[in-house]
N, C-alpha and C positions, 0 to 999 in steps of 0.2 A: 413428537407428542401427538402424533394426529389423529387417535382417538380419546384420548384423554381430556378429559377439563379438571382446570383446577375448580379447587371447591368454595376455593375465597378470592378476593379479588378486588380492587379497587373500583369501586363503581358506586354510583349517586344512593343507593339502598343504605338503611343504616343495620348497624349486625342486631340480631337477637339477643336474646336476654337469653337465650343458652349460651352464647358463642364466650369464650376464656378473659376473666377480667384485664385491663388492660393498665400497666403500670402508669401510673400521675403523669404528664408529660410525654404521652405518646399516642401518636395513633393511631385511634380502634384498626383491626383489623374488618374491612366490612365484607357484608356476602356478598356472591357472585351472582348477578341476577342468574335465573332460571337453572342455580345450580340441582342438583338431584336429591341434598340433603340441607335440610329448613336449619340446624344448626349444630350444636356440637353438645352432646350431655356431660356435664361437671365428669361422671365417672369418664369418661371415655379424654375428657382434659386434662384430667389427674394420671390417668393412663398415658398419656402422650408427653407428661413431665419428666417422667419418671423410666429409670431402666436401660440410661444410654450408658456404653462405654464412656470411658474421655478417649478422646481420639486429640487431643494438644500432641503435635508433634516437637519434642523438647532437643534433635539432631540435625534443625535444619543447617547449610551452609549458606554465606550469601551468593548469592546470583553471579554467575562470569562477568557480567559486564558492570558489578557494583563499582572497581575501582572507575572504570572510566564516566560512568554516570554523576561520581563524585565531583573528579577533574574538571567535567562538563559543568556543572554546578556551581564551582568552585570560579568557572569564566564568566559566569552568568552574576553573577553576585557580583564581581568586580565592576560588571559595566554599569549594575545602577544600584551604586551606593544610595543607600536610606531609603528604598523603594520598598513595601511590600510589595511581590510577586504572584500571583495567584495562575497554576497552567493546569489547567484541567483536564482529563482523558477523556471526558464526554460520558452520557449519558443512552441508556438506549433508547431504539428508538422503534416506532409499531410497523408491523408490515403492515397487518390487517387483521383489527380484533384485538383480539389478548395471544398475538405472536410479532414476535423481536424480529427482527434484521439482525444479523450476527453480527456484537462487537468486536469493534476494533479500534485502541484506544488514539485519541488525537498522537500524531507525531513526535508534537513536542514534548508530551507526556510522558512516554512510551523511551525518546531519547535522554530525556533528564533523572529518569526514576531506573530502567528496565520494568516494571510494571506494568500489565497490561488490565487489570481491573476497573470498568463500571464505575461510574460512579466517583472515581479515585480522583484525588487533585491535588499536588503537590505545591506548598506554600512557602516561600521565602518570606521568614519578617526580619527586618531592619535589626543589628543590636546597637546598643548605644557606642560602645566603641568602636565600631564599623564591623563589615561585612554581614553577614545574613547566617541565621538559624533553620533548616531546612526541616520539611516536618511535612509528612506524608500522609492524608487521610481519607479513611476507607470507611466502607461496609463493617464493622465485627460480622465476626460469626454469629449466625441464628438464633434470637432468643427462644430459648425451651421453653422459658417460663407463660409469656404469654401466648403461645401458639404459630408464632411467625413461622418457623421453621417449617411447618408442614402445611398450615391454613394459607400464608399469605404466594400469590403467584410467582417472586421471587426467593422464596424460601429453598433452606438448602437444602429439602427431597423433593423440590422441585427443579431445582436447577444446577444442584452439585453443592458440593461442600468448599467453603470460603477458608482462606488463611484469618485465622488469628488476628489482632494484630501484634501481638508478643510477635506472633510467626514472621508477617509482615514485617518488621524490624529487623529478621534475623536476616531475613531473603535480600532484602533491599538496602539496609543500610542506614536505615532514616529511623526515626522515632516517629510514631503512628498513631492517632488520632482517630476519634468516630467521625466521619464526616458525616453525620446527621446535626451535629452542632457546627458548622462550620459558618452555614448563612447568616446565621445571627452574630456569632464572630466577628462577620465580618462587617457586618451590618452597621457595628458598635465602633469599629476599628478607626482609629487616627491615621492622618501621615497619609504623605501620597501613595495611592495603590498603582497597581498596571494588573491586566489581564488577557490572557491569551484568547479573544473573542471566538464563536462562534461553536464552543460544543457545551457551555452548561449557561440556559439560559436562567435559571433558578440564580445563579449564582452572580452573573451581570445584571440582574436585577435587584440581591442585594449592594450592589456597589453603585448602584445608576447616578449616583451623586457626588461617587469619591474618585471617577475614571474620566478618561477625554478618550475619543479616537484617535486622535496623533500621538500621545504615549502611549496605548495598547498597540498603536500601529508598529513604534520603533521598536515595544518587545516583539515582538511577529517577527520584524523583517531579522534582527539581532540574534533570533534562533535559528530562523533560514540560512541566515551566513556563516553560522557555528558548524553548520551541517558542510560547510561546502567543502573543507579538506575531511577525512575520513582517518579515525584511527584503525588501530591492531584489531581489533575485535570488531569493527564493522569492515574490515578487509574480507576478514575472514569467513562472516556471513554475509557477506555479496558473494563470495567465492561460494559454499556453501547454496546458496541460492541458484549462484548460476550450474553448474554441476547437478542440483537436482534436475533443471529446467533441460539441461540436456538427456538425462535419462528419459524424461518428458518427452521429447522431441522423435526419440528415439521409439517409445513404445509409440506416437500414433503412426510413424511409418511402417509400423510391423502392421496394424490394424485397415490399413489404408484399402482391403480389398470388401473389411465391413463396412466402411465410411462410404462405400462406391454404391451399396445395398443400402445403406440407410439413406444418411444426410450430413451436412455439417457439424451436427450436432453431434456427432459421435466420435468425431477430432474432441471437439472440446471436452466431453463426458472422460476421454481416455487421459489429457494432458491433465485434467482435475483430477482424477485420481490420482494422479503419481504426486501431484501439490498436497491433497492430503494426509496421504502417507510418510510422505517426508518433511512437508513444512504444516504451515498453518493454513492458507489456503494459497487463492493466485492473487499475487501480487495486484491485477487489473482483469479485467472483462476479457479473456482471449477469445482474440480476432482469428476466427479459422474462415477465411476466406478464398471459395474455391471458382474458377471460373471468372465471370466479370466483377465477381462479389471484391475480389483482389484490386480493384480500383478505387474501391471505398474506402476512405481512410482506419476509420473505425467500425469495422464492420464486424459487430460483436449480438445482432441476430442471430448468424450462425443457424440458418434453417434451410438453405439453398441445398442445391444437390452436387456432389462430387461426383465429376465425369473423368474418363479416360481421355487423357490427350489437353484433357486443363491443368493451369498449373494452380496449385495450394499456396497460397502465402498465410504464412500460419506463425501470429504476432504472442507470444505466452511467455509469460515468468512464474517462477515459485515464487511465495513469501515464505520465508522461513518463521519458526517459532518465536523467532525473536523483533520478526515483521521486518526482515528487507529482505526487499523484489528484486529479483533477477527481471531482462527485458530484451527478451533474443527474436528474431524473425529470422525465417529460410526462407523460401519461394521455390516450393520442390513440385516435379511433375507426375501427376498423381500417378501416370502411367512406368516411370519412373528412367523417362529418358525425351529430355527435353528438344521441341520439334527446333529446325532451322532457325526460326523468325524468336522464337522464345530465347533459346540458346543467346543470340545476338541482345536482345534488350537483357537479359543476363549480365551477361560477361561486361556490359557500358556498366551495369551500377554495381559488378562486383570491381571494376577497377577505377571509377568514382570511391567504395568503399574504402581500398586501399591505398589513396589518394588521401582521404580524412584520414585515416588511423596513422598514416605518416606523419601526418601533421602533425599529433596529437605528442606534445613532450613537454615538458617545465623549461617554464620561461614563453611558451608560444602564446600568442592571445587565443583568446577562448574560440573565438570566428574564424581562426585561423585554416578548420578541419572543415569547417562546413564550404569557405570559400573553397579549400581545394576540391571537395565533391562536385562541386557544382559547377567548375569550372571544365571538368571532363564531362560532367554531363551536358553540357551546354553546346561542348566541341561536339559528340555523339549527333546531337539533334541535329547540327549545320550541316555535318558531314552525313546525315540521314537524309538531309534534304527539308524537313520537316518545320525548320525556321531558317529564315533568312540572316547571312551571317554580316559581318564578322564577330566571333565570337564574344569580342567586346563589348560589343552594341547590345547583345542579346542580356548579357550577362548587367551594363549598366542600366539598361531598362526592366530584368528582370522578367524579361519572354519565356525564358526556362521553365517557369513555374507554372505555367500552365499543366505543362506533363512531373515534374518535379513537387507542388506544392507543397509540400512544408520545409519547415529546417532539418538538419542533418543528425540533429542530437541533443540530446538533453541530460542533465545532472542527474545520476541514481543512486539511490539508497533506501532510506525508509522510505518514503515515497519513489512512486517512478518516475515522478516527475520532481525530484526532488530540489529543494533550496528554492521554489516557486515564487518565494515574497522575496526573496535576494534584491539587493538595490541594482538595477541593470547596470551602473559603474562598477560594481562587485562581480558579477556572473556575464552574463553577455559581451561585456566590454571589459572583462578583467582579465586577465594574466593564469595561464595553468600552473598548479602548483602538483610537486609528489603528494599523492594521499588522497588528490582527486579523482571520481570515477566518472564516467560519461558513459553515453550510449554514441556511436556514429553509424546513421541507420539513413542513407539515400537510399530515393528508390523512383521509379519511371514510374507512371500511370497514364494510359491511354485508355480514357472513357468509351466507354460500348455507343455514345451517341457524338462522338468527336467526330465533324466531318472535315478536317481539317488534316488527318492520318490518312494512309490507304485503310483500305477497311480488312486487311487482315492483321494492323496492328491493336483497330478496337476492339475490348474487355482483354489486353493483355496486362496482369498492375503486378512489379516486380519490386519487393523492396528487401535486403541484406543487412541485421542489425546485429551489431556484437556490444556486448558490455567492456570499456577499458579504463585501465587503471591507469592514471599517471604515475611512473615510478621518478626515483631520481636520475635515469640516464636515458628516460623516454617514454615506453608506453608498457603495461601487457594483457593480453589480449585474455581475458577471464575466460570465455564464452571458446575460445582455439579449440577446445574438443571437437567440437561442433563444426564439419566439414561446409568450406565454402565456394570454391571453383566448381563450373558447371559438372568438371569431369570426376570431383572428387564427390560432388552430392550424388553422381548416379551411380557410382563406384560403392557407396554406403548405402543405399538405398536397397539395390539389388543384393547386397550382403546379409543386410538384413532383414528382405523379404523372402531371397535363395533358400 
């Protein structure tokens, strides 16, 4: 919209006595300061009443993943008998002025509903003979009548057209509600509440009397731990994610001789495109990191320059449309034939890699993938020369890390870093099940000011991630399209630049 302004707008000015009467219990729509027109004449109100189609779409189906958002619902309700519930998608929020930061609805939201709308909050209340009443409420569609639709900033010709909520019922599953009435609702409401903190501050404000932090805490962590085994339908869109994310992968190696002319920036420009095209956006900030830039963890600037004879570590996921992220790294050489000294810190963390992903099977502990990474990377360093061994010592004092620094892996799904609030006896310290997905992602980093390397192995930073699934007789490897040995990434590279 960047030359456009809207015409109305939420701000301290009160509307004119031109501007469209405004129904008992709502509102005014107010002006936009230093809009272009002082207000709106009756004729020109009556005109913008009047003359739409109906566009009610009366053949919707519900949504793929309704049965399972059910089921999901249906585990949530069990664990807190007589609780109302309240998990809200969030709210948007300003970049700067009167322009949004692109939604994207809270997690838990988004898992319990499939719904991705604004605004939207889905509420469990208590019934008297147990279990819970599920009940969905949104935005309606635009009122014509008093002018919202086109005057006010969030209106649907300004920002698209909304489901219904008849619609909303069909899509989703739920019975559906204005949530313009909800805060007072809830306001009124008896009986212990619980709420998913941190995306509707309006709405933790009306309950600031009826909640605790340690009950909103246990629902948080009780969704985090739903998330940790994975059904049918989120199998499917991790797989679905990861498969765009390789297509992704694939187009910026074709472009890697623009990337060499521009900058970093034109890795990242190329992997976003293909995210938008086929999912929703990127899953997280992709880290195209070339040169020493590869030793920063999160190096998602992305402004540095791509040289010949650096290597690209280049960290990107899709989000698919139903928001889960894929979350793959390569460490490819721009030049597209990795030097002697590259090659060797290579081949240490792709066979650390394959060391975790062995690990990785039902029944194993959670730690069990990261220790075996780290254990070959450990042997690497001693056998490098570069710490002093034996590899025991190194490993129970945790010397590795200096070039190593982080852990091996983490939970994916909706989030990348999914299952986050998880009780660390649950996730960290728990047991792999079939249905779980991980990422196992080691990697070397030797900093460009480490005087403790020879100095042709500082700003070398190599890191290997694939997305896996625990099945029920071990692992599989999501991301496998996606070539990994030193000789098979130059063998694809050149294929696809030849």
């Amino acid at each position: 919209m960047g030359g456009v302004q809207f015409e109305e707008e939420d701000v301290t000015e009160e509307p004119t006595s031109e501007a469209p009467e405004t129904p008992e219990g709502e509102e005014p729509i107010k002006q936009r300061k230093n809009g272009l027109y002082p207000g709106v004449s009756d004729e020109l109100a009556a005109s913008m009443k009047s003359g739409w189609a109906d566009t009610e779409q009366h053949d919707l189906e519900p949504i793929a993943q309704a049965p399972h958002t059910a089921r999901r619902r249906a585990a949530l309700s069990a664990r807190f008998p007589g609780d109302r519930l309240v998990i809200p998608a969030g709210n948007l929020r300003t970049r700067s002025n009167d322009t949004d930061y692109g939604f994207r609805a809270s997690t838990e939201y988004a898992y319990l509903t499939g719904d991705q709308t604004e605004d939207g909050v889905l509420v469990l209340e208590p019934e008297a003979g147990g279990g819970h009443t599920a009940t969905v409420y949104l935005l309606p569609r635009s009122d014509r009548e008093n002018g919202e639709f086109w005057l006010d900033g969030q209106g649907e010709l300004w920002v698209g057209r909304r489901f219904s909520l008849t619609e909303a019922e069909k899509r989703l599953g739920l019975p559906a509600r204005d949530v313009r009435k909800l805060a007072d609702e809830l306001r009124d409401a008896t009986g212990p509440v619980r709420i998913v903190r941190g995306h509707d501050a309006g709405l933790e404000a009306a309950l600031t009397d009826k909640v605790t932090g340690e009950r909103d805490e246990e629902l948080r962590v009780f969704l985090s731990e739903q998330r940790l085994v994975k059904d049918e339908f989120e199998v499917e869109q991790l797989q679905a994610a990861v498969d765009s994310t390789v297509r992704g992968f694939e187009d910026v190696v074709k472009v890697l001789d623009k990337a060499r002319a521009t900058s970093e920036r034109y890795i990242e420009g190329t992997f976003f495109l293909r995210a938008r095209v086929e999912g929703n956006d990127v899953g997280y900030g992709t880290i195209a990191a070339a040169g020493p830039h590869a030793t920063t963890l999160h190096w998602v600037r992305n402004d540095g320059p791509v040289r010949s004879g650096d290597l690209l570590l280049l960290d990107a996921g899709v989000e698919t449309t139903t928001l889960y992220t894929a979350d793959v790294t390569r460490t490819l050489p721009v030049n597209g034939t990795y030097s002697p000294l590259q090659r060797k810190v290579y081949e240490a963390v792709y066979e650390a890699q394959e060391a975790g992903i062995a690990a990785v099977r039902p029944g194993a502990k959670y730690r069990d993938f990261h220790d075996a990474a780290q254990h070959v990377l450990a042997t690497k360093l001693v056998e490098w020369g570069l710490v002093e061994g034996p590899v025991e010592r190194v490993l129970e004092l945790g010397l590795q890390r200096r070039w190593t620094l982080h852990g091996t892996g983490h939970m994916l799904g909706l989030d990348v870093h999914d299952c986050a609030a998880a009780r660390t006896e649950t996730y960290v310290d728990g047991t792999l099940e079939p249905g779980m997905c991980l990422t196992v992602e080691p990697g070397l980093y030797f900093q460009p000011d480490d005087l403790t390397v020879p100095e042709e192995y500082r700003g070398i930073g190599v890191r290997i991630e694939d997305d896996i699934l625990v099945t029920e007789d071990g692992n599989r490897v999501l991301s496998a399209a996606l070539p990994r040995t030193a000789d098979d990434v130059e063998a694809w590279m050149a294929r696809l630049t030849g």
